[in-house]
RORO-575301 format. One record per residue (C-alpha): z, y, x. Coordinates in pm, 1 decimal, always signed. Layout:
N
+----------+----------+----------+
:       up :    north :     east :
+----------+----------+----------+
:        Z :        Y :        X :
...
+----------+----------+----------+
//
This chain:
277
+----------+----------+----------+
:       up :    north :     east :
+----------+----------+----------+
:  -1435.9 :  -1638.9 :  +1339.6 :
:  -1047.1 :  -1505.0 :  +1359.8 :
:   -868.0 :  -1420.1 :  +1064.6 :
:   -880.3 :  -1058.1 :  +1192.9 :
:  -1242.6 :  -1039.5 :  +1142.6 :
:  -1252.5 :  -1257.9 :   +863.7 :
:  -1028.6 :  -1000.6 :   +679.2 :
:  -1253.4 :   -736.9 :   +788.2 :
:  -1570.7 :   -881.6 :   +658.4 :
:  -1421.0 :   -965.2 :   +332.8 :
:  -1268.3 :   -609.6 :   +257.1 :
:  -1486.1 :   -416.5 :    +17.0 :
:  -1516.8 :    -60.4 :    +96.3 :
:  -1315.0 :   +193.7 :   -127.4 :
:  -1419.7 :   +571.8 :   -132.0 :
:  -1104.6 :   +844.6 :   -119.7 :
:  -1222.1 :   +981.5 :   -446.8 :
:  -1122.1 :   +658.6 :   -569.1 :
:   -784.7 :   +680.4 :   -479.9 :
:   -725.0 :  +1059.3 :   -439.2 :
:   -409.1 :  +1229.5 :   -304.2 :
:   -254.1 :   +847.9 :   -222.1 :
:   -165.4 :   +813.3 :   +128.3 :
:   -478.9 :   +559.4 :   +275.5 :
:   -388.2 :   +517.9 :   +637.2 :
:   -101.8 :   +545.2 :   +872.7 :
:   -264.9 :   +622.7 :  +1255.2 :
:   -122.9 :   +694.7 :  +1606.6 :
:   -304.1 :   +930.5 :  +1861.0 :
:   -218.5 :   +829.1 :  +2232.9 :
:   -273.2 :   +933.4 :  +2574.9 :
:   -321.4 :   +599.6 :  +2686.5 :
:   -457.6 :   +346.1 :  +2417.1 :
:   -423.7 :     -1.5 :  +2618.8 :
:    -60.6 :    +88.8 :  +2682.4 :
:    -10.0 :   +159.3 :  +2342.8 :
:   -166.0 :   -166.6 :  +2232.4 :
:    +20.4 :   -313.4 :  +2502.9 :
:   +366.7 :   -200.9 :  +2373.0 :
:   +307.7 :   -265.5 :  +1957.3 :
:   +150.2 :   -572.6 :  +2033.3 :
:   +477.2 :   -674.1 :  +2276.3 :
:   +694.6 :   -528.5 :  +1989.7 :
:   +572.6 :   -574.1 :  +1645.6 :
:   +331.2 :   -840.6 :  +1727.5 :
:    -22.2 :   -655.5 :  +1659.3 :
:   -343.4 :   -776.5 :  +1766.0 :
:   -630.0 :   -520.7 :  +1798.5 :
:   -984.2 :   -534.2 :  +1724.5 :
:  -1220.6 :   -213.6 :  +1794.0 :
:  -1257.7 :    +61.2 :  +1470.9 :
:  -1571.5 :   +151.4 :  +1352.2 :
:  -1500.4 :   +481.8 :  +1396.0 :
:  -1557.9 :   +456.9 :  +1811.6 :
:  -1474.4 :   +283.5 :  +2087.2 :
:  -1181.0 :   +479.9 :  +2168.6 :
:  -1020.9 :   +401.8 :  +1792.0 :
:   -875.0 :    +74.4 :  +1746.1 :
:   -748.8 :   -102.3 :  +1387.5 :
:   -436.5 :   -311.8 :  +1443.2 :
:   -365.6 :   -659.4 :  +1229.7 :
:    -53.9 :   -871.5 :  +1188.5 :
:    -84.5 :  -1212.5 :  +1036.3 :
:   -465.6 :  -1126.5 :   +927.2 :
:   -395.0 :   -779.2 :   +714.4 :
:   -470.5 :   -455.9 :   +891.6 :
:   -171.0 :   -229.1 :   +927.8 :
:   -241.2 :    +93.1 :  +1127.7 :
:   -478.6 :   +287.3 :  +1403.5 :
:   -452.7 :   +344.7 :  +1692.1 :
:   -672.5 :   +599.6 :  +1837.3 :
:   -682.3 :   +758.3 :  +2213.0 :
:   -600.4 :  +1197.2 :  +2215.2 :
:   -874.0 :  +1367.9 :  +2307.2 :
:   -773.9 :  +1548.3 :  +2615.0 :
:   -929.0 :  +1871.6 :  +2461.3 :
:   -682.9 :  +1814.6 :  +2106.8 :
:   -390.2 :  +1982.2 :  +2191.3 :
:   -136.6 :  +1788.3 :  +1926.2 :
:   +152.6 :  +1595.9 :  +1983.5 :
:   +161.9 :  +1227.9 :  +2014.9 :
:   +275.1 :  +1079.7 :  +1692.3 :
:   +239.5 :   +835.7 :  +1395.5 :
:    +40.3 :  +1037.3 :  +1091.8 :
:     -3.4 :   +948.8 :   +743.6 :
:   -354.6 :  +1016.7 :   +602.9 :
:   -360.8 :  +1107.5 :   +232.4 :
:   -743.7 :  +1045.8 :    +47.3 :
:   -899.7 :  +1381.9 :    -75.8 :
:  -1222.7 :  +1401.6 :   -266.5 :
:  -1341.8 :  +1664.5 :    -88.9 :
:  -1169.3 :  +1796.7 :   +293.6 :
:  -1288.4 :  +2153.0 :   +286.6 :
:  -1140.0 :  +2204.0 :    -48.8 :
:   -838.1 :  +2052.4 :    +58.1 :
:   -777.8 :  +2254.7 :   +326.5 :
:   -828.1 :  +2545.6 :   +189.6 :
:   -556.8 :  +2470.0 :    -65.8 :
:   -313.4 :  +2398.4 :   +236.8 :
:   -383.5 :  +2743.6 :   +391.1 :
:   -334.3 :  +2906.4 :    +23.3 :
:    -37.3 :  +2787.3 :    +16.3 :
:    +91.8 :  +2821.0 :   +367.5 :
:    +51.5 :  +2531.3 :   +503.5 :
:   -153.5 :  +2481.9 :   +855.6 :
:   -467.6 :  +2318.7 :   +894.9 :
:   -424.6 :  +2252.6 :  +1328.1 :
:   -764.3 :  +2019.3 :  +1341.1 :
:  -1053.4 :  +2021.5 :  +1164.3 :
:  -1182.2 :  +1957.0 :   +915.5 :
:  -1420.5 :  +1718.7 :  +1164.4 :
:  -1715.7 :  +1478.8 :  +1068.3 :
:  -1704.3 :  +1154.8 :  +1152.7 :
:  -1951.0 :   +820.4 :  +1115.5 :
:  -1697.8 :   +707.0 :   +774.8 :
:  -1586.2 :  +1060.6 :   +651.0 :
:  -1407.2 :  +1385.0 :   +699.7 :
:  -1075.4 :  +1429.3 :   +824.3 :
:   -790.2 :  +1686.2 :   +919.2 :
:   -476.6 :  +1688.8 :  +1069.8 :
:   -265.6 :  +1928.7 :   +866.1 :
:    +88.7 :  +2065.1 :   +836.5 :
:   +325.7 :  +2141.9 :   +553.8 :
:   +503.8 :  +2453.5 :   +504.0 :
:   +837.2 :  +2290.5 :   +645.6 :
:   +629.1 :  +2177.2 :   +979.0 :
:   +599.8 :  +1773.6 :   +856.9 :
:   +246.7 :  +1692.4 :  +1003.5 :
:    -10.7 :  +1490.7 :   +786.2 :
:   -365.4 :  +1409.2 :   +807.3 :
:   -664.3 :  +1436.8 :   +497.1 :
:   -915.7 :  +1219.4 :   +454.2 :
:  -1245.8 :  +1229.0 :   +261.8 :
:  -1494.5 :   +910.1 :   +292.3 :
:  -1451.3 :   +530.8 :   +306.2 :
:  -1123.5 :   +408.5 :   +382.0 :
:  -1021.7 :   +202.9 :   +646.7 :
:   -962.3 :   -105.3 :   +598.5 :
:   -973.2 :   -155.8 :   +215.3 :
:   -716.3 :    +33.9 :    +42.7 :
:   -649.0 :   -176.8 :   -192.3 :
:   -558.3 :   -446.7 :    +92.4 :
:   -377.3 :   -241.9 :   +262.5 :
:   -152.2 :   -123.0 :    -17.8 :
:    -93.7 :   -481.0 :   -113.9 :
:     +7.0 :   -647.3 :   +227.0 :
:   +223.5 :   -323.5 :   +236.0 :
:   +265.6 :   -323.5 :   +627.4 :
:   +415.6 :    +46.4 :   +644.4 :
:   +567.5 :   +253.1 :   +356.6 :
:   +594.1 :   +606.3 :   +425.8 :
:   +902.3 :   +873.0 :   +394.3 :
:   +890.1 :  +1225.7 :   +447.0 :
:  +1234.9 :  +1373.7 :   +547.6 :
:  +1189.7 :  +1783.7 :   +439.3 :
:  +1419.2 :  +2070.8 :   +339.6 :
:  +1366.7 :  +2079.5 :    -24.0 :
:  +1182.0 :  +1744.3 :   -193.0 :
:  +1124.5 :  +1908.3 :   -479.5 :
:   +948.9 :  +2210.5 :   -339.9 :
:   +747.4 :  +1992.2 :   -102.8 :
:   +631.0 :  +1817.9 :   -407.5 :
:   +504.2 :  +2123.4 :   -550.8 :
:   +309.5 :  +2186.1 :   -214.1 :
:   +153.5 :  +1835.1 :   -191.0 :
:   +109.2 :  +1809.1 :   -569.3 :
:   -121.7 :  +2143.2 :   -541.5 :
:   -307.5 :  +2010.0 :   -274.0 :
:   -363.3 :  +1638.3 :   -298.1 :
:   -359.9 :  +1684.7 :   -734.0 :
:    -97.8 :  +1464.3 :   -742.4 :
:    +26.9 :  +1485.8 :  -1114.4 :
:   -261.5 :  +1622.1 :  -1248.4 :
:   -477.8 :  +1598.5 :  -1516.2 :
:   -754.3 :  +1461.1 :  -1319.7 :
:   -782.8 :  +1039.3 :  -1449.4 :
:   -667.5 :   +841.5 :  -1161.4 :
:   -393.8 :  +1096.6 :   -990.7 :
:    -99.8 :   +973.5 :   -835.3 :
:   +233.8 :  +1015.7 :  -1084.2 :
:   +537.1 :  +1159.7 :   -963.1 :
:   +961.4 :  +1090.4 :  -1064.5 :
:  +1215.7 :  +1275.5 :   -941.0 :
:  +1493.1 :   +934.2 :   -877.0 :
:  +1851.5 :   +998.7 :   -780.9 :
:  +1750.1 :  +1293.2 :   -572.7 :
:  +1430.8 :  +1194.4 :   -388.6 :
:  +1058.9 :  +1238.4 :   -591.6 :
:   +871.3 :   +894.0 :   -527.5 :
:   +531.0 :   +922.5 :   -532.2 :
:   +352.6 :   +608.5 :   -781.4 :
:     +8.9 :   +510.8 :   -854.4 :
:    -28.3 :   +265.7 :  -1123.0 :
:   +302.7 :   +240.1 :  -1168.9 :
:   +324.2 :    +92.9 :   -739.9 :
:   +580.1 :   +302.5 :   -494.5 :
:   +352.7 :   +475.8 :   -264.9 :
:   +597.4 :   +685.5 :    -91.7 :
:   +940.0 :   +861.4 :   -141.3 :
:  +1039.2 :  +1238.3 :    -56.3 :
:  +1355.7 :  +1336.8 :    +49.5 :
:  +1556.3 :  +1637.2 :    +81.0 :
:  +1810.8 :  +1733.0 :   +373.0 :
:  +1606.5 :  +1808.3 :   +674.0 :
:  +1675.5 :  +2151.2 :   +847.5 :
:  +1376.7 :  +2317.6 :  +1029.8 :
:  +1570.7 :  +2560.3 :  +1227.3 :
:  +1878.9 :  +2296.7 :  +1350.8 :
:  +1840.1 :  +2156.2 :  +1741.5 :
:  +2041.4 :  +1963.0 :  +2035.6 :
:  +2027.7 :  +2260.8 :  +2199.4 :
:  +1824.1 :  +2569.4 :  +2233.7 :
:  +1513.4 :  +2400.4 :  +2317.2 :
:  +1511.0 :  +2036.0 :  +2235.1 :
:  +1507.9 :  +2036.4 :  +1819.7 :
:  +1658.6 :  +1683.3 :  +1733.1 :
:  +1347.5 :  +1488.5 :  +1649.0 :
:  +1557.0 :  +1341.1 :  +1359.8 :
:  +1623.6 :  +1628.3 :  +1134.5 :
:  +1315.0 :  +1805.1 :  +1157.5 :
:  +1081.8 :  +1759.8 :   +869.8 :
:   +843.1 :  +1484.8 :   +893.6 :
:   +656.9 :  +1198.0 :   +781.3 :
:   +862.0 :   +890.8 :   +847.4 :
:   +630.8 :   +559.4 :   +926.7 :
:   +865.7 :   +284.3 :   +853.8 :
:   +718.5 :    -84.4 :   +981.7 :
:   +905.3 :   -427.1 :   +763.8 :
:  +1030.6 :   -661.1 :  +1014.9 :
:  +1182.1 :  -1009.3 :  +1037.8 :
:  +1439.7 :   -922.1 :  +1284.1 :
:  +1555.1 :   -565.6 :  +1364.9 :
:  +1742.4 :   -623.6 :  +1608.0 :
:  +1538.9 :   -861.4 :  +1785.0 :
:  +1264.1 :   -646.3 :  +1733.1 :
:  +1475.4 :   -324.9 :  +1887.5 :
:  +1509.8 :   -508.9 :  +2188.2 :
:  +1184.9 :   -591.2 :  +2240.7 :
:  +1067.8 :   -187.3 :  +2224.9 :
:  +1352.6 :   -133.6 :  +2488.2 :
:  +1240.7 :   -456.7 :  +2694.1 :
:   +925.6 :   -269.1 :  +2717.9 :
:   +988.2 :    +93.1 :  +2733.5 :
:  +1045.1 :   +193.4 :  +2419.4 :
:  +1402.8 :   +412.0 :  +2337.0 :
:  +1645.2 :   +383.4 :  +2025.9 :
:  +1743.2 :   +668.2 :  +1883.4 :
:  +1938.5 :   +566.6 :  +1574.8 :
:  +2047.6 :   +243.1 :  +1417.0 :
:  +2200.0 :   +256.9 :  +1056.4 :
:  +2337.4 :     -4.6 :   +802.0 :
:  +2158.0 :    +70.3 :   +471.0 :
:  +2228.0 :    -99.9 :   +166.3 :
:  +1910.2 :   -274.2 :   +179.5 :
:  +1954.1 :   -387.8 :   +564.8 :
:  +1948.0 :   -241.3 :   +921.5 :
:  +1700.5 :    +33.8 :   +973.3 :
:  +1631.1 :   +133.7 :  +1400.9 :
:  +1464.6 :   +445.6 :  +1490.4 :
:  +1259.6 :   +396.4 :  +1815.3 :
:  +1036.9 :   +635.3 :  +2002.6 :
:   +793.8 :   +436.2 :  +2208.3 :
:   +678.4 :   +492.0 :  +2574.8 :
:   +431.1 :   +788.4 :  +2486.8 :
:   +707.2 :   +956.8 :  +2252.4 :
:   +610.1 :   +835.4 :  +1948.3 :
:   +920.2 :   +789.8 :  +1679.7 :
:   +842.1 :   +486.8 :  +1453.1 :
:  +1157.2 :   +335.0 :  +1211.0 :
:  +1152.0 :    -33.8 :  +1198.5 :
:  +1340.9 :   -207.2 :   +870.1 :
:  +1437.1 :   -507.7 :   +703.6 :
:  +1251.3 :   -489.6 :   +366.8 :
:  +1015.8 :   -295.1 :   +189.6 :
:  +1195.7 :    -46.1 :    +27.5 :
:   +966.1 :   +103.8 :   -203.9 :
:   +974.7 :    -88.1 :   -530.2 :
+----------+----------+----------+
//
């Protein structure tokens, strides 16, 4: 038996309503999933075993911890190809409805599957995020400690997006268990337990663009996926080797950070640490 499955076996399920309004899942939709498991395999080193959630879903592992999913677009789902952070919900419907109360967009769902409920959703500002109400997969509480991708959303106003995801994952609230939010040297980081779960940031601009119709995919509000690494540049090389693009390399003051877009145009950051403690 491989460590992959091993890992697997081992993980005890946890329920959202366990770990409500934390993010509980990080998952790509593709046109074409062998590609895709081609290319993060090639790149970030991935191996793939089949999800429970069909044969057309996939859970990817590095070094025996799950990390992501990677899942094959319906032809019928007319969404974008992208990486999507899933937040845990108690209950979908009721979520939703709170993102349409308070202008958000809910674009699919709320759907049924064999583990749960799910949606894909977006925030006032555009940023695209998924709900999810069931058993998590893998273990959350595996996932969260291997800490293979640590999430950033880029949005005009932090502090008002707060407000909107506060209201409708209860983060803050006076439910036992909710996540806690700071407001830190101008971002609000999102804690549970006292752990980083994700930081906000303010500065993107909905209505800025390249030109008239190609909005620069880096200022737009949206939910970062950011992926530790051992080498950035090595690794940057290997998404160009095969097929992937760079869009932006940056010097941080916690190491390099590289943007990449893979074949499929999905924009992934790759980094040197794990910057969320």
């Amino acid at each position: 038996m491989d460590k992959e499955t091993t890992a697997a076996k081992s993980a005890a399920a946890t329920s959202s309503a366990a770990v409500f309004g934390a993010p509980c899942w990080v998952s790509l939709m593709t046109r074409d999933l062998k590609a895709a498991q081609d290319f993060y395999g090639a790149v970030l080193g991935w191996r793939f075993r089949k999800g429970r959630l069909g044969e057309q879903f996939s859970v990817a592992f590095h070094d025996g911890a799950p990390v992501a999913g990677i899942g094959a677009l319906a032809p019928q789902l007319q969404i974008a190809v992208a990486w999507t952070p899933y937040f845990a919900v108690t209950d979908t419907d009721e979520a939703a409805a709170r993102i349409r109360e308070r202008s958000g967009t809910v674009a699919v769902g709320p759907l049924t599957f064999s583990l749960g409920r799910g949606a894909l959703a977006a925030d006032r500002d555009g940023a695209i995020f998924g709900i999810w109400e069931g058993e998590l997969i893998p273990d959350w509480h595996t996932w969260r400690k291997s800490t293979p991708a640590w999430l950033r959303l880029r949005t005009r106003d932090a502090f008002d997006a707060a407000i909107f995801y506060g209201e409708v994952l209860e983060w803050a609230s006076e439910r036992p268990g909710a996540c806690e939010v700071s407001y830190e040297e101008d971002e609000v980081v999102l804690r549970s337990n006292g752990h980083v779960l994700a930081r906000l940031s303010s500065g993107a601009s909905a209505g800025s663009s390249t030109s008239e119709d190609a909005p620069d995919p880096m200022i737009q509000p949206r939910w970062h996926i950011h992926f530790p690494v051992k080498d950035v540049d090595a690794t940057a090389e290997a998404a160009l080797d095969n097929g992937g693009f760079v869009l932006v390399r940056r010097s941080t003051p916690h190491g390099p950070e590289v943007t990449l877009r893979d074949a499929d145009g999905a924009l992934f950051t790759i980094t040197s640490r794990q910057f969320l403690e």
